[in-house]
N, C-alpha and C positions, 0 to 999 in steps of 0.2 A: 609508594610508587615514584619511582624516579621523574618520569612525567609531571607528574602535577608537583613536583618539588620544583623543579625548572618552570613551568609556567607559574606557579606563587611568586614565584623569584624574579620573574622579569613583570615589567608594565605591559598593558597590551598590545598596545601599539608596537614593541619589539618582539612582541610573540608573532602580531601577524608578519611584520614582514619579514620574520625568521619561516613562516610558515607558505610567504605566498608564491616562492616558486614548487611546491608542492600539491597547491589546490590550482584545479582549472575552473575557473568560473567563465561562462558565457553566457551571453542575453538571449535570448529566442528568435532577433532580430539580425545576432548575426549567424545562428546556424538556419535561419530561415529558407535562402536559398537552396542551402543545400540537402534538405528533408523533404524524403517522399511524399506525393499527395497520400491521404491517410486514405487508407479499404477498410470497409466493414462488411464482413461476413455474419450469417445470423444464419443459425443452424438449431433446431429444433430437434432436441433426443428427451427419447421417455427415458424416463428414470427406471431403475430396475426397483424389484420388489423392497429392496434394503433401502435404499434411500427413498425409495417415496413415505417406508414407515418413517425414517427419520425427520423429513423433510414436513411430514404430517403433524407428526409430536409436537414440533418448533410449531408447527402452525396453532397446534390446542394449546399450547403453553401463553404463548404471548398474545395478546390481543394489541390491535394493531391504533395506535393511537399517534401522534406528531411525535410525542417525547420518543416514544421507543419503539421508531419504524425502521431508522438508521442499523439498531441493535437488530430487528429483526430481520432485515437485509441483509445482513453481514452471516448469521446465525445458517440461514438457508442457502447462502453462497457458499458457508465452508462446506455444510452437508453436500450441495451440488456438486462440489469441486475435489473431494476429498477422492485422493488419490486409493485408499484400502475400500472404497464402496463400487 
């Protein structure tokens, strides 16, 4: 790849500022002013027949412990969210 033959090839510090007028970097402090206050809506839908089996399985499958609540969370958001259910 051409790419990583040119960055092998230079130090980094000429890579970044070969690269820094192509990234925008900004603090939170300075687009603060200009970001809307944040809304939170919270909307409550049953699940249809299809994902509640799926959403159930994930539930029998995993037991719910500190290590692998993250994964379980993750597992039952895709099933919620899954665009073909």
């Amino acid at each position: 790849n051409d790419l990583n033959e040119i960055a092998d090839s230079l130090p980094l510090a000429e890579l970044k500022s070969a690269m820094a007028p192509f990234v925008l970097r900004r603090t939170k402090t300075e687009v603060l002013d200009t970001l809307p206050p944040k809304v939170v809506h919270t909307q409550i839908l049953n699940l249809d027949l299809e994902q509640r089996d799926i959403y159930e399985n994930i539930l029998r499958r995993n037991t719910l412990t500190a290590q692998n609540s993250q994964n379980l969370f993750t597992e039952l958001r895709k099933a919620a969210n899954h665009p073909l259910l």
